[in-house]
DOPA-853012 format. One line per 10 residues: for each residue x, y negated, z of C-alpha. Coordinates in nm, 3 decimals. Layout:
X Y Z ~ ...
//
This chain:
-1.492 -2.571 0.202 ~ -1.192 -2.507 0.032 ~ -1.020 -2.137 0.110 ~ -0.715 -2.064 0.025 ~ -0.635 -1.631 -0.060 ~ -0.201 -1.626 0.050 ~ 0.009 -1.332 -0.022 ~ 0.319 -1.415 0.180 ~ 0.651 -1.415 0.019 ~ 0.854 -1.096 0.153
1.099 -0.940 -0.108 ~ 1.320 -1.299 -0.166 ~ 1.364 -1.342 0.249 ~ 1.404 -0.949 0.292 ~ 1.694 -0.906 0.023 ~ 1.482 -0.619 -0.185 ~ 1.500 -0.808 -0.488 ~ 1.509 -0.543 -0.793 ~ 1.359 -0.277 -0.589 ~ 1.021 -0.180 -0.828
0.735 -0.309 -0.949 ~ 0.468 -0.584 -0.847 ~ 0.120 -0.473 -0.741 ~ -0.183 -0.727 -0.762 ~ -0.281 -0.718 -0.337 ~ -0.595 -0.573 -0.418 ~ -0.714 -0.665 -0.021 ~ -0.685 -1.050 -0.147 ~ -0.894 -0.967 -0.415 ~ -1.156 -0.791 -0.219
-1.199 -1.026 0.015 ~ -1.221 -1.343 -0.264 ~ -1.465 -1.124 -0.479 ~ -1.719 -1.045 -0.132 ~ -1.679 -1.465 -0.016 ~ -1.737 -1.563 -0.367 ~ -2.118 -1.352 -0.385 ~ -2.175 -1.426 -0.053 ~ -2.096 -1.757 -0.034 ~ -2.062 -1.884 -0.370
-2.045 -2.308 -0.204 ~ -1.694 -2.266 -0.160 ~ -1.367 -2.310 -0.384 ~ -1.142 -2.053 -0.384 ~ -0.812 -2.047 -0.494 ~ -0.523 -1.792 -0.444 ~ -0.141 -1.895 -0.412 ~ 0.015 -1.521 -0.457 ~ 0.409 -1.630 -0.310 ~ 0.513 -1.268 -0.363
0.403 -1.163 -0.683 ~ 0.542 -1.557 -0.819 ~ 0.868 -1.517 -0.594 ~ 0.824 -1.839 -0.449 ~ 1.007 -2.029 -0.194 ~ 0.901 -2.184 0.135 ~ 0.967 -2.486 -0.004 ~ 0.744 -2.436 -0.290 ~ 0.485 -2.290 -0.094 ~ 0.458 -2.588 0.113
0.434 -2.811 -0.202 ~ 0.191 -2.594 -0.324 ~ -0.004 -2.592 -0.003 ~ 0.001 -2.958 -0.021 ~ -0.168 -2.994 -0.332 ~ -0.410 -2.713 -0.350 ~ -0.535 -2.916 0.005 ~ -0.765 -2.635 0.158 ~ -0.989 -2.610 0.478 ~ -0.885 -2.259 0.524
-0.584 -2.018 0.429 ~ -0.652 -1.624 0.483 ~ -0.330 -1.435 0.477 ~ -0.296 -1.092 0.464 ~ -0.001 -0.969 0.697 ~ 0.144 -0.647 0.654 ~ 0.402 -0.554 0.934 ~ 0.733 -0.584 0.725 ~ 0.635 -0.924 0.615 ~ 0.494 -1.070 0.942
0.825 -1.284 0.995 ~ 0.687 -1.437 0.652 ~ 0.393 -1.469 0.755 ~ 0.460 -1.672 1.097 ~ 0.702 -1.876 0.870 ~ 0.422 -1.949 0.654 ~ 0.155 -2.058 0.943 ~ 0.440 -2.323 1.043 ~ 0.455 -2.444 0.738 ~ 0.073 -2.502 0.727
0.059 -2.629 1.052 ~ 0.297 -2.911 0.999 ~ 0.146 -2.938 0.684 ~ -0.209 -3.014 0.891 ~ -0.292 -2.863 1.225 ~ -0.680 -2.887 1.088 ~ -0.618 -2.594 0.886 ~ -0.720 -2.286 0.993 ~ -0.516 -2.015 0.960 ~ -0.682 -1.682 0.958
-0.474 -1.381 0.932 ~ -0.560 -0.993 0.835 ~ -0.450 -0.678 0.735 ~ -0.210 -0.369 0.965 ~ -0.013 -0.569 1.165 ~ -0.306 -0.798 1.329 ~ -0.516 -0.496 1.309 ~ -0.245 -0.308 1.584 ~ -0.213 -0.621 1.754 ~ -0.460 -0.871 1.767
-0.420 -0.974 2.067 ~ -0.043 -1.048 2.016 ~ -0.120 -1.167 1.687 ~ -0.339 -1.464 1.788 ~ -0.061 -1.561 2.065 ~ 0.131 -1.726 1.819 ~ 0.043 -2.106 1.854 ~ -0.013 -2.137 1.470 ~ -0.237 -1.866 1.396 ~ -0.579 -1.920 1.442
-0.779 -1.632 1.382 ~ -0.701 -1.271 1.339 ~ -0.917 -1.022 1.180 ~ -0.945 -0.634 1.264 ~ -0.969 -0.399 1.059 ~ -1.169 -0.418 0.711 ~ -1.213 -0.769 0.644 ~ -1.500 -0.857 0.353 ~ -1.763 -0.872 0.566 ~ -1.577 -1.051 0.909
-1.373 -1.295 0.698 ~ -1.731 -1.448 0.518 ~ -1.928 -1.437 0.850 ~ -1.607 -1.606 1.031 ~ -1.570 -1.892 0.737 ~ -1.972 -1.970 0.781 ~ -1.947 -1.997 1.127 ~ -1.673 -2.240 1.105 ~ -1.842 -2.426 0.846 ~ -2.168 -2.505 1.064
-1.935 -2.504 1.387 ~ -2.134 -2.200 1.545 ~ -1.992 -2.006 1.844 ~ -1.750 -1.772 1.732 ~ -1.820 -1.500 2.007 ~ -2.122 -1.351 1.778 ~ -1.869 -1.264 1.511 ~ -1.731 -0.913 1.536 ~ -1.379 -0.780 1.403 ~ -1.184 -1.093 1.546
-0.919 -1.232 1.775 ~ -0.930 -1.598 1.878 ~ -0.819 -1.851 2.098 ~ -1.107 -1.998 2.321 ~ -1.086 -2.391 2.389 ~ -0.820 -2.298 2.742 ~ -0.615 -2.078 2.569 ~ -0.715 -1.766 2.679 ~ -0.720 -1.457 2.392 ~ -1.074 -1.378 2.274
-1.119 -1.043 2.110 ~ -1.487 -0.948 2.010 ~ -1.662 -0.680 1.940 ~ -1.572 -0.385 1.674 ~ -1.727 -0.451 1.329 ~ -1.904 -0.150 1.193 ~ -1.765 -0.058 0.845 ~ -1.946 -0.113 0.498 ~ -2.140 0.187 0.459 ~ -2.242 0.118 0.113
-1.857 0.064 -0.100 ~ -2.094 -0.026 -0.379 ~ -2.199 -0.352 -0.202 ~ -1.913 -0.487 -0.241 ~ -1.805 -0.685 -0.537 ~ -1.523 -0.588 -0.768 ~ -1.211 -0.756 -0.691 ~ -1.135 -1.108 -0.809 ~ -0.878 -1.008 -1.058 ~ -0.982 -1.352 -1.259
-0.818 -1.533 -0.970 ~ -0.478 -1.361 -1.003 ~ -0.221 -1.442 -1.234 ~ -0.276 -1.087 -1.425 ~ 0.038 -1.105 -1.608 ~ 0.294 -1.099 -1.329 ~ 0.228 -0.747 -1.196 ~ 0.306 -0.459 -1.309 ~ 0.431 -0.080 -1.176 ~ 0.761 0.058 -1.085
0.977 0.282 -1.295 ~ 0.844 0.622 -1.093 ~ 0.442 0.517 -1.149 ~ 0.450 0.385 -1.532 ~ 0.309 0.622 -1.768 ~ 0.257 0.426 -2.087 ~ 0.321 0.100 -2.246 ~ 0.002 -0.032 -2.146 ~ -0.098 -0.293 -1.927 ~ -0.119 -0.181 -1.513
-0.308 -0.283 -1.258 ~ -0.404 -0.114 -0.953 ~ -0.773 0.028 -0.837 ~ -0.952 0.240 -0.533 ~ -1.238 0.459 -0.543 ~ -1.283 0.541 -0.169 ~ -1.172 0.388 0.211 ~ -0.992 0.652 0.454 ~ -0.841 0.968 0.495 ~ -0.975 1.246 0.681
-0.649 1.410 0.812 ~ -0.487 1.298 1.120 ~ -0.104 1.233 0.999 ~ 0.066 1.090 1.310 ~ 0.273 0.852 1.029 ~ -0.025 0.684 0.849 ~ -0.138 0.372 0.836 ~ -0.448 0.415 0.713 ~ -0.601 0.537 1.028 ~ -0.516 0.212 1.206
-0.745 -0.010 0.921 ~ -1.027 0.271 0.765 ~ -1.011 0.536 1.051 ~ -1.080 0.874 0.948 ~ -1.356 0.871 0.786 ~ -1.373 0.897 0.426 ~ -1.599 0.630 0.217 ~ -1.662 0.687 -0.137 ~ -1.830 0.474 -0.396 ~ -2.000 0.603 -0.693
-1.929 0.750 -0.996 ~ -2.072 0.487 -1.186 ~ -1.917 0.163 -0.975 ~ -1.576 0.323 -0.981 ~ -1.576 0.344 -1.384 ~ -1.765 0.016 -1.457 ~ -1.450 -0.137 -1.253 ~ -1.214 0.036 -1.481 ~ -1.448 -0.040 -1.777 ~ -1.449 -0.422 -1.685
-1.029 -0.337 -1.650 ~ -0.996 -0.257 -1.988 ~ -1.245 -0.470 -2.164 ~ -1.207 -0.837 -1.999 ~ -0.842 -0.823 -1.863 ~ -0.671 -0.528 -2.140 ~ -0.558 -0.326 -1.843 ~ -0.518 0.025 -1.959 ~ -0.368 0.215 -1.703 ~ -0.394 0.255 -1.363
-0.246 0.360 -0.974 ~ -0.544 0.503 -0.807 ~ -0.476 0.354 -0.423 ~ -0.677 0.627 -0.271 ~ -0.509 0.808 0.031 ~ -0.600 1.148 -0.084 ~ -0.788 1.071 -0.488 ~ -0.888 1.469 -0.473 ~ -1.005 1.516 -0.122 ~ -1.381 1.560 -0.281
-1.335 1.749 -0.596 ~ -1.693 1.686 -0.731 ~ -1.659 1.311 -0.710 ~ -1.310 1.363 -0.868 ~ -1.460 1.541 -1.168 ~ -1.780 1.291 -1.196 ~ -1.511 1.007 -1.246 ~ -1.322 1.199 -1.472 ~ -1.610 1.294 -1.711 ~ -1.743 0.942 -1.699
-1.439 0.832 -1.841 ~ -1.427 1.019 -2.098 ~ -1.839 0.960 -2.142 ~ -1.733 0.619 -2.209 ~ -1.427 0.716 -2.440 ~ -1.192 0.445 -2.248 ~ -0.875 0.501 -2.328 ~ -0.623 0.473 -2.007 ~ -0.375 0.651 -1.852 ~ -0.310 0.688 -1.510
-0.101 0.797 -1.153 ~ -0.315 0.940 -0.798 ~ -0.166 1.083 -0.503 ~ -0.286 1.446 -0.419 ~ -0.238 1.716 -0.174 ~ -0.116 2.049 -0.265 ~ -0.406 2.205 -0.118 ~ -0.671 1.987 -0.284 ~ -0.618 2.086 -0.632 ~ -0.680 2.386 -0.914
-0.682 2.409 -1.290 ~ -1.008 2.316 -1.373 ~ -1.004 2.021 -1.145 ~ -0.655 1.902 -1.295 ~ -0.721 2.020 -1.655 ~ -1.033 1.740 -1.621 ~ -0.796 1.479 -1.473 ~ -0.591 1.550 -1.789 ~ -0.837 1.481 -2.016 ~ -0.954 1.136 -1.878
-0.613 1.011 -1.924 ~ -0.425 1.163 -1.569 ~ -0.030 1.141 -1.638 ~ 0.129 1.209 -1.315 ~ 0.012 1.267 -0.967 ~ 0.225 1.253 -0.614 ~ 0.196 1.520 -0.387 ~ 0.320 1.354 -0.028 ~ 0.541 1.620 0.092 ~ 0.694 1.442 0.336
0.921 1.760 0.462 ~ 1.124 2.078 0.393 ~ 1.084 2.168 0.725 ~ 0.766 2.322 0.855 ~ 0.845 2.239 1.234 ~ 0.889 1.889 1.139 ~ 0.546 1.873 0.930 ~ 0.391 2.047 1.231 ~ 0.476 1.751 1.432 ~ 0.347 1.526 1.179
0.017 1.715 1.204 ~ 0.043 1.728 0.846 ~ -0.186 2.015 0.856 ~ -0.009 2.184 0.495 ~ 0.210 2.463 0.450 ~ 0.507 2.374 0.253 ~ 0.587 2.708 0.059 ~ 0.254 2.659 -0.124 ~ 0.426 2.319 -0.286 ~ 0.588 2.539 -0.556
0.256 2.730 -0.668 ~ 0.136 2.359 -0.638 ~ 0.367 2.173 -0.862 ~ 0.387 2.440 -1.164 ~ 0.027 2.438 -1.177 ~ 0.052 2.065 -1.248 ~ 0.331 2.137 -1.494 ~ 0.182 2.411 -1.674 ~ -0.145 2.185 -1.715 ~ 0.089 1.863 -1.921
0.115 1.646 -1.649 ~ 0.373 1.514 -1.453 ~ 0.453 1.587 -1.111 ~ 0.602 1.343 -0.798 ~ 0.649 1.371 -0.452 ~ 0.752 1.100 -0.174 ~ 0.940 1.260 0.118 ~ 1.067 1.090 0.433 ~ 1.408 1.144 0.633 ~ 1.414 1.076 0.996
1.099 1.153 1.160 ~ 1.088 1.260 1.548 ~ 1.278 1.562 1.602 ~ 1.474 1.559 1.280 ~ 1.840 1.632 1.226 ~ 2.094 1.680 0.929 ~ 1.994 2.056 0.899 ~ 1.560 1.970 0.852 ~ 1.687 1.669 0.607 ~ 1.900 1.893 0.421
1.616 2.147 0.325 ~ 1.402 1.881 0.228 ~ 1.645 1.726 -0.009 ~ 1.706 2.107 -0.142 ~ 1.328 2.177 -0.159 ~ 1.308 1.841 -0.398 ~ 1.580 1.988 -0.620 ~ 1.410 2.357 -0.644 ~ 1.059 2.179 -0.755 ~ 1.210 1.993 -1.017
0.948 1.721 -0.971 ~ 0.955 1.413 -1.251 ~ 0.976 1.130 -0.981 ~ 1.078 1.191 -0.587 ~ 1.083 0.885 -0.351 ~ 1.274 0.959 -0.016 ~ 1.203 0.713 0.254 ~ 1.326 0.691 0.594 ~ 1.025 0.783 0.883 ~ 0.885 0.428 0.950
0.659 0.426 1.270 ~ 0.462 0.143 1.162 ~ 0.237 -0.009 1.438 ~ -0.126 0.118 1.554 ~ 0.000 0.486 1.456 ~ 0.067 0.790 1.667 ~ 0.430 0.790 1.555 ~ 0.477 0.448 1.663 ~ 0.324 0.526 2.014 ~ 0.517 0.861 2.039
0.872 0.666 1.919 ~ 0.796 0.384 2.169 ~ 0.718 0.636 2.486 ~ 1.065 0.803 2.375 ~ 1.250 0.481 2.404 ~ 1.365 0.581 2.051 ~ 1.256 0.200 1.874 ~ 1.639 0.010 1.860 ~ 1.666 -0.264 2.087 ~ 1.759 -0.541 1.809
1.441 -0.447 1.637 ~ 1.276 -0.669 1.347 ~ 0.995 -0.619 1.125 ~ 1.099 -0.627 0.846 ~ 1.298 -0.338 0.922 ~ 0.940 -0.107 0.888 ~ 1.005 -0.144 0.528 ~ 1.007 0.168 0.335 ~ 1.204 0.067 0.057 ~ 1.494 -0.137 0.138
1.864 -0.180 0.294 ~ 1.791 -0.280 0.601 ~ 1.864 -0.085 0.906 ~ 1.591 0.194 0.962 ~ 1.362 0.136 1.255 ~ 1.443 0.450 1.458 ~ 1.789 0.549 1.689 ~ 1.771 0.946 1.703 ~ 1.961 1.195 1.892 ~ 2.212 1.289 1.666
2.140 1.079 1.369 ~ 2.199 0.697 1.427 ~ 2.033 0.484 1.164 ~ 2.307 0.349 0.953 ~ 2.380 0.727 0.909 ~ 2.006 0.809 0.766 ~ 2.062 0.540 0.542 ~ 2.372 0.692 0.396 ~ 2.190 0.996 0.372 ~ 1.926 0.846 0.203
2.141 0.683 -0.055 ~ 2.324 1.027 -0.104 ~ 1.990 1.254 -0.189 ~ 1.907 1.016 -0.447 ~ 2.194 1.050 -0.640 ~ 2.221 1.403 -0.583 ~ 1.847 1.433 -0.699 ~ 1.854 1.167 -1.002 ~ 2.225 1.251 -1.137 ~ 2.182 1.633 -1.187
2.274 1.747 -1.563 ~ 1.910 1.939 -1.493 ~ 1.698 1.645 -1.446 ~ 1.869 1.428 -1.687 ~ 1.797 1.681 -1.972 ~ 1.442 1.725 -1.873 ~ 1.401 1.351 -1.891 ~ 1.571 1.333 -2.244 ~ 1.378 1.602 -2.378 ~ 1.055 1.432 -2.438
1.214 1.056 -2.416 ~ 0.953 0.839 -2.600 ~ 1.050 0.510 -2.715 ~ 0.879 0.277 -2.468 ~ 1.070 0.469 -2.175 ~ 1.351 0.368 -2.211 ~ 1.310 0.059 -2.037 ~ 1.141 0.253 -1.793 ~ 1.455 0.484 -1.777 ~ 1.706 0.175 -1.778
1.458 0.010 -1.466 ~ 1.500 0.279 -1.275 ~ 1.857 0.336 -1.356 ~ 1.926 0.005 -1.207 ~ 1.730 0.020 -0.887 ~ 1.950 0.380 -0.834 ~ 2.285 0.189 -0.915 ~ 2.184 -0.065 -0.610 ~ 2.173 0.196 -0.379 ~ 2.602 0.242 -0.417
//
């Protein structure tokens, strides 16, 4: 059979042009890497209409041509719209082709999901493992009931969902991702994660987070259980990175890249082992981190990490169960410094029970930490998640909801109507702590002072993105 890997287009139909970088979708990759072991019969090809900005128009030419069985399509909530488009456009196309469909937004709603006349499968949950079993059975016309982790439509209609798929135990089993499939040269990071001039790409070492963060999506696709794989797997990956494709630096994906400190310290030393020369970002917690532990991640090429702060208000990360106490973020953050590397925090305006006096401490705690990079987004309750069921049992969602509007980087109207703080009025504020965090005489020194040449495109990227937000 032929299968077709489709990253829907999103940033051309959701006006976010210009708003950062391109990231290879690493899920794509996973799941053409596993199929390809497992079932090495079949042609693969990948049309990535994101990362190549293409058009619907386009896409259906290249549809047309490429002529597959099968297209898998990963759907993320902001671009579902896309992705429905897309399934239309395959269906007219040829109504033979299936259209299977995966990732957080047929993961919260499967059922939903597989309603729409031209999707035919969806999968739920992690996919490596459901989407080869569901492709074989298709191919020798078996009864799809036996496969587990799906949603399909039985021959009257009616919405099938099967049984839960136990995770991969063993990370190691599965195969790096497909990268050779990818058009390598088209991705790269945003202004706030580029710490070199070398070539990016984007890697995980583990599967879950253990907290319980009411906001996170992770929960809905890995649960809360934490999957690692080895020491060894992890660097061959970054080995095979360096040595075959010349990427030398890296995002680490993980929710928490710390949250086991001798696994963290195993990759590290590895690396340097090998003497591979990267550089690269994680995300961290503030209580998941001490000298020793960062003065390793220094040496095996560490540049920045991004604490996710989220709040300046304790109440508000309370209700978050974000199970952290924010005055330890200071201790946190000048430990970082003092070590060489830089330090970044995302934090998010809006969240349930927020009003202009919790956003306002946030935006002043930013200032006083004098982090290298901040992001602040507006509270998103993306499906499957507590916040989502908490803002829906509120009546809080706006009526004229769409879903593109879960995006958490755009101009679009933000998903939530609080008391007090209407969202046209978040977005203002959003807009406003930007500029007031980017455009102090502070920051801009502390950026100048160790300016290396290749920033300054980096500076002049980012400059641009923070002009768009007049």
């Amino acid at each position: 059979m032929r299968i077709l890997f489709l990253n829907p287009p999103f940033t051309k139909y959701a006006g976010l042009e210009g708003h950062g970088g391109k990231a290879l979708p690493l899920n794509l990759a996973y799941l053409a890497g596993y199929l390809r072991k497992h079932s090495p019969h079949h042609k693969l090809e990948v049309l990535d209409c994101e990362g190549l900005n293409l058009s619907y128009e386009t896409i259906e030419k290249r549809i047309k041509e490429i002529s597959p069985d099968v297209i898998a399509i990963t759907a993320p909530t902001p671009a579902y719209v896309q992705v429905e488009e897309v399934c239309k456009i395959i269906k007219k196309i040829s109504p033979k082709i299936k259209t299977i469909v995966g990732g957080p937004h047929p993961s919260a709603f499967p059922q939903e999901t597989t309603k729409n006349p031209n999707i035919d499968f969806s999968i739920i949950g992690e996919g490596e493992e459901t989407l080869t079993e569901l492709i074989s059975f298709l191919e020798k016309n078996s009864s799809l009931a036996e496969v587990k982790g799906i949603a399909y439509k039985n021959e009257s209609g009616e919405i099938i969902k099967t049984q839960p798929r136990p995770q991969i135990a063993d990370l190691d089993s599965i195969p790096f991702p497909a990268r050779d499939l990818f058009p390598l040269d088209i991705y790269f990071l945003p202004p706030t994660k580029i710490t070199s001039n070398k070539k990016a790409g984007n890697i995980i070492t583990s599967r879950g987070c253990c907290y319980q963060c009411t906001y996170c999506i992770a929960s809905v696709m890995w649960g809360h259980k934490v999957r690692f794989r080895s020491v060894k797997n992890v660097v061959d990956e970054i080995e095979e990175c360096l040595k075959k494709y010349n990427i030398g630096e890296f995002n680490f994906h993980d929710e928490l890249f710390t949250v086991n400190r001798k696994h963290t310290i195993a990759i590290c030393r590895e690396i340097k082992k090998r003497k591979l020369d990267i550089a690269w970002v994680c995300m961290c917690r503030i209580d998941f981190i001490d000298k020793e532990l960062l003065t390793e991640m220094k040496s095996a090429g560490c540049r920045k990490v991004f604490f996710g702060l989220e709040a300046g208000d304790q109440e508000i990360l309370n209700a978050m169960k974000k199970r952290m106490d924010i005055n330890k973020a200071y201790d946190a953050v000048k430990l970082v410094k003092k070590v060489g590397i830089k330090a970044g925090a995302s934090f998010m305006f809006g969240y349930l029970g927020e009003t202009e006096k919790t956003i306002r401490k946030t935006i002043n705690l930013a200032k006083k930490l004098n982090l290298d990079t901040v992001a602040f987004f507006i509270a998103s309750p993306y499906p499957g998640t507590e916040f989502y069921k908490q803002a829906k049992e509120l009546g809080l969602l706006r009526s004229d909801l769409q879903w593109k509007d879960f995006t958490l980087v755009s101009d679009n109207l933000p998903p939530l109507n609080l008391p007090h703080l209407p969202p046209k009025r978040l977005l203002e504020i959003q807009k406003k702590a930007y500029l007031e965090y980017y455009l102090r005489p502070k920051y801009i020194l502390m950026k100048l002072k160790n300016l290396r040449p290749w920033e300054i495109k980096n500076l002049y990227d980012g400059l641009k993105i923070l002009l768009k937000l007049k």
